[in-house]
C-alpha atoms as one frame of an Amber mdcrd trajectory, in Angstrom:
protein
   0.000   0.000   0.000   1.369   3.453  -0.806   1.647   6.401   1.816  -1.632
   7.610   2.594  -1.556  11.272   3.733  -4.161  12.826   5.820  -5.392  15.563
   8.292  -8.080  14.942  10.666  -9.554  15.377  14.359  -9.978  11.244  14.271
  -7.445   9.519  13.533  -9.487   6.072  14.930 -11.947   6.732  12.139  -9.450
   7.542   9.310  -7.637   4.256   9.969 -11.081   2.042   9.834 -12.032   4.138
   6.281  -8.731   3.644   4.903  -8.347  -0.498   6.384 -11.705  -0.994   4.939
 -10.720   0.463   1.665  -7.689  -1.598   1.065  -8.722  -4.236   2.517  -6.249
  -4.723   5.070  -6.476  -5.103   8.628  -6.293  -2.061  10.779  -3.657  -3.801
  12.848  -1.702  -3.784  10.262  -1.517  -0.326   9.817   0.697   1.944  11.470
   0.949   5.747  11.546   3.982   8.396  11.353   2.672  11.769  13.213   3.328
  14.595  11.425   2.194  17.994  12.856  -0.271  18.412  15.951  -2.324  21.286
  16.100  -4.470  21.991  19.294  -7.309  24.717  19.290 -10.516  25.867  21.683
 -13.189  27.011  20.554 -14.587  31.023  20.962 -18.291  31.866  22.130 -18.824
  31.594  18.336 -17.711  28.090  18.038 -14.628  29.259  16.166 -11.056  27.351
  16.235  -8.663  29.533  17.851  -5.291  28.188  17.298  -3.108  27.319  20.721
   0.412  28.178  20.311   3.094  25.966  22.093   3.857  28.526  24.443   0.360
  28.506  25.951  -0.339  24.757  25.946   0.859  24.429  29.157  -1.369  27.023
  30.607  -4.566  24.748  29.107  -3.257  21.648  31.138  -3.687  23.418  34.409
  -6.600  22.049  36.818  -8.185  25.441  36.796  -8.421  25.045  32.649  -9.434
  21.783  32.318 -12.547  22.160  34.640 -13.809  25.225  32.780 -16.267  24.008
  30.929 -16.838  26.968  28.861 -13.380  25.873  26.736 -13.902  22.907  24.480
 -10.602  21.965  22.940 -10.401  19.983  19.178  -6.996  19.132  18.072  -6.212
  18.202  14.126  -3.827  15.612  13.085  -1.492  15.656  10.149  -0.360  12.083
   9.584   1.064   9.808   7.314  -0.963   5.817   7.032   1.971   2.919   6.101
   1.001  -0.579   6.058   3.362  -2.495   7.898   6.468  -3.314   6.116   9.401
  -6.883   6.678  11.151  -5.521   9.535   8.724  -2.771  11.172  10.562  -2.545
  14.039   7.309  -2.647  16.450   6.102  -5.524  14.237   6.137  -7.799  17.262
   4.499  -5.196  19.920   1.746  -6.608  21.360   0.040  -3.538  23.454  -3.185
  -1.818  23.954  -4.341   1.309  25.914  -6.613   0.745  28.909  -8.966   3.593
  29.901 -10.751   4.004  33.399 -14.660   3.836  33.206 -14.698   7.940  33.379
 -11.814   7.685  30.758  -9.610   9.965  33.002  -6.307   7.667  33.058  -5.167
   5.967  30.451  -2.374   2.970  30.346  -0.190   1.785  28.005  -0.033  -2.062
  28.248   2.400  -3.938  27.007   1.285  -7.594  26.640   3.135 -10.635  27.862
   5.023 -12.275  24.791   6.025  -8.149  23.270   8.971  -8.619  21.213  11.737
  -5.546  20.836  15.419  -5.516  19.525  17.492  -2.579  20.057  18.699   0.522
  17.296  19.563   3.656  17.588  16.625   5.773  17.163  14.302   3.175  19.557
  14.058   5.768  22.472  12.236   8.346  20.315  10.157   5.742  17.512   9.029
   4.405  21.147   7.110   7.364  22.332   6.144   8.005  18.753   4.514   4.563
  18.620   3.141   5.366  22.004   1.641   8.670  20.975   0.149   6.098  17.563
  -1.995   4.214  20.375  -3.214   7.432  22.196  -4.690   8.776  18.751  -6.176
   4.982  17.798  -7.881   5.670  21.286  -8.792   9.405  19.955  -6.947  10.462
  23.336  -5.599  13.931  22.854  -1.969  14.665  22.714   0.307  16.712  25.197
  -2.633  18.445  27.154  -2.880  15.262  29.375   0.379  13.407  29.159   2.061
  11.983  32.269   5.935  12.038  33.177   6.223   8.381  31.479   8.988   9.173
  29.156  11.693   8.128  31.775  10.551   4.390  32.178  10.353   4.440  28.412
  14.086   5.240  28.691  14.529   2.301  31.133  13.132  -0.202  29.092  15.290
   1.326  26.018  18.420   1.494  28.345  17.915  -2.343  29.147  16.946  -3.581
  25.502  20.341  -1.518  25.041  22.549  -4.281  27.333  20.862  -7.326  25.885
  20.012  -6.224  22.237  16.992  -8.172  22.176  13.743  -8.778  24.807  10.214
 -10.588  24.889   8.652  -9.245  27.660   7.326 -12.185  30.717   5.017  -9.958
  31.948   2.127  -7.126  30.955   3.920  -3.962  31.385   1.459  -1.224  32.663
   2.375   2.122  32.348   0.193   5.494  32.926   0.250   7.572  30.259  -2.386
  10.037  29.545  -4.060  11.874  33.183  -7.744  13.650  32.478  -8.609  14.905
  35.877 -12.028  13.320  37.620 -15.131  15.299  38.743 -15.642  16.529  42.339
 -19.284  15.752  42.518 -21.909  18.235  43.922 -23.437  17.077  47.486 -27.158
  17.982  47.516 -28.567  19.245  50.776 -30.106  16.531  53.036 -32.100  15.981
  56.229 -31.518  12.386  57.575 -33.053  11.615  60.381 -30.885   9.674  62.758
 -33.133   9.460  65.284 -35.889   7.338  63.028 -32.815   4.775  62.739 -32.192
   4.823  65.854 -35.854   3.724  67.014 -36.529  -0.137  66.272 -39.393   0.006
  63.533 -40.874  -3.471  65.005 -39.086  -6.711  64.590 -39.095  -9.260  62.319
 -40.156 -12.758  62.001 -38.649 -15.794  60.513 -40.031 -15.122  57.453 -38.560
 -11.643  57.719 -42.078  -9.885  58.054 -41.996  -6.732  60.030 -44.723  -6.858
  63.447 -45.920  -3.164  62.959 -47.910  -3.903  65.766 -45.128  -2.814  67.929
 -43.746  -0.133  65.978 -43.220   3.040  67.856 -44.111   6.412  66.535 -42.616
   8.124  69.589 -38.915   9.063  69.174 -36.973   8.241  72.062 -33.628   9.291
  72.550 -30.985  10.087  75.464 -28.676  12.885  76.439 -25.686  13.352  73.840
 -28.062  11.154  71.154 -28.114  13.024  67.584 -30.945  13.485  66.567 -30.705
  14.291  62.733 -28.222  15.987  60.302 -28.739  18.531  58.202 -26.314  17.732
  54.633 -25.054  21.027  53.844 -25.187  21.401  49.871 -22.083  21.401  48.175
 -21.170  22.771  44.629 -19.211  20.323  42.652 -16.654  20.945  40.023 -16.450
  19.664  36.342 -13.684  17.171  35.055 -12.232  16.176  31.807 -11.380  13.309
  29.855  -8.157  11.940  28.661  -9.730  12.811  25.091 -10.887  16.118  25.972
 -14.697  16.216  26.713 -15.825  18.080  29.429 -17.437  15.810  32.887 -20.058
  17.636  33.509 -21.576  17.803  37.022 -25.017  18.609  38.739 -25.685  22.688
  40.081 -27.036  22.545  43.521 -28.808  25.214  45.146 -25.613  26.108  48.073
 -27.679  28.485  49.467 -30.110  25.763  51.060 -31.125  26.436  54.767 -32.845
  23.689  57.414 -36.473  24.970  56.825 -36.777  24.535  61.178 -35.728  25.774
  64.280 -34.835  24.171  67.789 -35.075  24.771  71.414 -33.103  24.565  74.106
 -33.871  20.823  74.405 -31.207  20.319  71.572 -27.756  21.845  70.951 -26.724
  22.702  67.413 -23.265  21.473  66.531 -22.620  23.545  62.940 -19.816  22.570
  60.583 -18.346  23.262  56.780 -19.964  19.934  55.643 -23.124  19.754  58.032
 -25.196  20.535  60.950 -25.241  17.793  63.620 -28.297  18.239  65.934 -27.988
  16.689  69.717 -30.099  15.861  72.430 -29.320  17.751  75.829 -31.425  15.531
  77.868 -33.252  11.704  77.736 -37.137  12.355  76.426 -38.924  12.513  73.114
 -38.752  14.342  70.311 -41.534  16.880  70.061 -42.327  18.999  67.178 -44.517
  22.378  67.233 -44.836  23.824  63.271 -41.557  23.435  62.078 -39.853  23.579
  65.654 -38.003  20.729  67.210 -37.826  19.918  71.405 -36.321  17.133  73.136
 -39.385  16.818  76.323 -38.810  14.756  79.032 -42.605  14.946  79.744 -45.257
  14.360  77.268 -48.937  14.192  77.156 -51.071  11.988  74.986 -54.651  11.469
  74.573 -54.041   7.637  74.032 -51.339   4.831  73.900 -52.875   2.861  70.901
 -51.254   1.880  67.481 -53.131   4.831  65.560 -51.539   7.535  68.257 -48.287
   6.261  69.507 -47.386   2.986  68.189 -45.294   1.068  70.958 -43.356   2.855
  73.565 -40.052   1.420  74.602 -37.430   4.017  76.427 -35.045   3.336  78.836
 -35.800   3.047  82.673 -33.254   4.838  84.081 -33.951   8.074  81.810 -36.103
  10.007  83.379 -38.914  10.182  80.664 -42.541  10.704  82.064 -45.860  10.139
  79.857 -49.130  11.298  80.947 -52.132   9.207  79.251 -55.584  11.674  79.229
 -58.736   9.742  77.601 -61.757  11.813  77.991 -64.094   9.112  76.785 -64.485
   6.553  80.096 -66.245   4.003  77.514 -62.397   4.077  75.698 -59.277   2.491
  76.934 -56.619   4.733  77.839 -54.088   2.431  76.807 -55.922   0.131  73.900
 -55.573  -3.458  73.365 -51.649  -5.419  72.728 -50.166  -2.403  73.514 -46.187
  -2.596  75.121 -45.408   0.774  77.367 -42.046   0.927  78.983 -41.127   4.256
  80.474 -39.855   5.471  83.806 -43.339   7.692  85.276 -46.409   6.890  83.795
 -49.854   8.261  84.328 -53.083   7.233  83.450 -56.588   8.935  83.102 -58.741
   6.110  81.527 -58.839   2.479  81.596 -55.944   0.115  80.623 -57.175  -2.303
  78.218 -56.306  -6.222  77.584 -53.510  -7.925  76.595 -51.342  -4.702  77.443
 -47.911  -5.120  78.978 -46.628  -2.349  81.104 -42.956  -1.723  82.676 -42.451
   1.245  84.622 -40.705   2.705  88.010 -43.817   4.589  88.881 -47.464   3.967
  87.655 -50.670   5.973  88.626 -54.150   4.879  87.114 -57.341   6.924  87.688
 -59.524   4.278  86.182 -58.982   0.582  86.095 -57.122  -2.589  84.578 -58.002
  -4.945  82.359 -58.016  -8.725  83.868 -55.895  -9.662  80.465 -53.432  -6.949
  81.256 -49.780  -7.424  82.696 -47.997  -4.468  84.870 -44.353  -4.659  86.110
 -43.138  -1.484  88.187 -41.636  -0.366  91.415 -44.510   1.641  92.747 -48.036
   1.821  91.421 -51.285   3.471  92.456 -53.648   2.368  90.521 -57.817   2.917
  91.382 -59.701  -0.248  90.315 -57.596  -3.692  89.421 -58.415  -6.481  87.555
 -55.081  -7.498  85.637 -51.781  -8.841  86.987 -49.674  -6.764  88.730 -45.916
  -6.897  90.068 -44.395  -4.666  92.066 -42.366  -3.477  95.604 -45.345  -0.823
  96.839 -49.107  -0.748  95.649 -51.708   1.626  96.588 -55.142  -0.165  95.463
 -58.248   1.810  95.839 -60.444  -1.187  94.844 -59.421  -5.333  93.897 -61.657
  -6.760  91.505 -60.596 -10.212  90.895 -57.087  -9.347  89.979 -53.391 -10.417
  91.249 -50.808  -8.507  93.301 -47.242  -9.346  93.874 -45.576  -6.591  96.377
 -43.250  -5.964  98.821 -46.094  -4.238 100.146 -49.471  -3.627  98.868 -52.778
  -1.507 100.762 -55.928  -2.536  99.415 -59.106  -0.178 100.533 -61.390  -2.768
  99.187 -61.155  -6.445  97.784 -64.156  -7.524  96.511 -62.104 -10.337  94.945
 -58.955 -11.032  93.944
């Protein structure tokens, strides 16, 4: 095949045209680089020629993440088809680009074949520079510092004339530079992880009978974090297209306030938000408190889900039903909490833990009450604890250190 002489902005395309056209296989056609000329393009989309002198000054960071200059290089080359004696005849190699095409390697494959001659040191980065443009990666904006282990293969190959490689040789050659990605603001609510949603079966199906919709927490506890937003920057490819990345709104606020019941720890990347003291987390409009004391109308699945804090905090719920034909505290329910007290009934198949208990109605006989001290007006249910005050017994159980009981009708 004769010289072909061309000038293009893909040399990768060029060499499948011209293989096609004679017929020969595009690995067995090899390239002699010419000229290189490297342009950006104005507002108008018009080349504008980059001199030598200013090439560096495109390869800096601050360049290649400005996504307003788009760079397009042309490519004066000459197409041989390899010839007896091509002295890279034997090369086995390929390039190997990263996923966001920002590094590139040169590869030289187990079983490569070189002999040594004069000019090897300088037809070697040549026939490097031959891959890059088969892999349409630009020239000189992104090349590495890999020009001295070139020498170090040459300077071996020098000592033994001859050498078929044992190994892949990997060697980086071409350096794009990757995105910073934008961070988008964020609420996460640490305190919802925090707070067991109900557990799970063997089958792995969640009881939401005994999820809790009260948000426990203790002193130091956070509470949620607010992401603070984050403006990313662009990158570039090895071959010169831009990596573009999201625009985020960095002016993004937490759309609440807190009280004193949580302490606001601000940083550059986020706001951490703490509990002062053990209790719930209350919200009024769009402010947060950490109470120690709450009041509910009911404990039931609809209100409060199950309630499950520590005993030692010193967390108090106060139950007010206004309905006497409605249970306080409605049927299956679990309570654990240090001070609880009841104005309504407490209904069956409830199980209650607590330090201190007060109920100004009366027990279910299906219901189950564990505690250190309880005062409870009518019981019917089982109860365990060190000191009960029982206004009336009606066929319920008592296990106490030591109980008063006004009136026992049975029990």
């Amino acid at each position: 095949m004769k010289s072909i002489d061309i000038v293009t902005n893909n040399v990768a395309r060029e060499l499948l045209r011209i293989a096609a056209q004679k017929s020969i296989p595009i690995s067995k056609l090899y390239l002699n680089i010419n000229r290189v000329d490297t342009f950006t393009k104005d507002e108008n989309a018009n080349l504008v020629e980059v001199d030598s002198n200013n090439l560096r000054r495109y390869s800096q960071e601050k360049a290649l993440r400005d996504s307003s200059i788009e760079f397009e290089q042309q490519y004066d080359v000459t197409v041989n088809e390899y010839y007896k004696g091509y002295s890279f005849e034997k090369m086995i190699s390929k390039i190997e680009l990263n996923e966001s095409n920002t590094t590139a390697h040169f590869i030289i494959k187990k079983g490569s074949q070189l002999e040594y001659y004069e000019n090897l040191y300088t037809d070697f980065l040549e026939y490097i520079n031959e891959q890059k443009l088969r892999s349409n990666i630009m020239l000189y904006l992104f090349d590495t510092d890999y020009h001295h282990s070139i020498k170090e293969f040459v300077d071996v190959i020098k000592q033994i004339k001859k050498i078929t490689f044992k190994e892949d040789k990997k060697i980086l050659i071409s350096q794009g530079i990757d995105a910073i990605e934008s961070i988008k603001s964020e609420i996460c609510m640490t305190i919802e992880e925090n707070n067991d949603i109900g557990a799970e079966d063997e089958a792995g199906r969640v009881d939401y009978s005994n999820r809790g919709f009260l948000l426990s927490c203790a002193a130091g506890d956070q509470l949620f974090e607010f992401i603070k937003p984050q403006q990313g920057e662009h990158g570039r490819t090895c071959k010169g297209k831009i990596i573009e990345v999201e625009t985020v709104n960095i002016d993004a606020k937490p759309t609440f306030t807190t009280e004193d019941g949580i302490e606001v720890q601000d940083s550059f990347e986020n706001i951490k938000y703490i509990s002062t003291k053990s209790g719930y987390l209350v919200k009024k409009a769009n402010q947060y408190d950490v109470s120690n004391s709450i009041d509910v109308e009911e404990i039931s699945f609809k209100i409060t889900g199950t309630i499950n804090s520590d005993l030692d905090s010193e967390i108090s719920i106060n139950v007010i039903k206004d309905n006497p034909l409605e249970d306080a505290i409605e049927e299956g329910m679990h309570v654990k909490v240090q001070k609880l007290s009841i104005k309504g009934s407490v209904g069956p198949n409830t199980t209650i833990q607590a330090r201190d208990i007060s109920i100004e109605g009366q027990t279910h006989n299906d219901s189950s009450i564990t505690c250190v001290n309880a005062k409870i007006s009518l019981h019917k249910g089982k109860l365990v604890a060190r000191k009960v005050d029982v206004e009336t017994l009606e066929g319920g159980e008592i296990i106490a250190d030591e109980a008063i009981v006004k009136n026992a009708m049975r029990g």
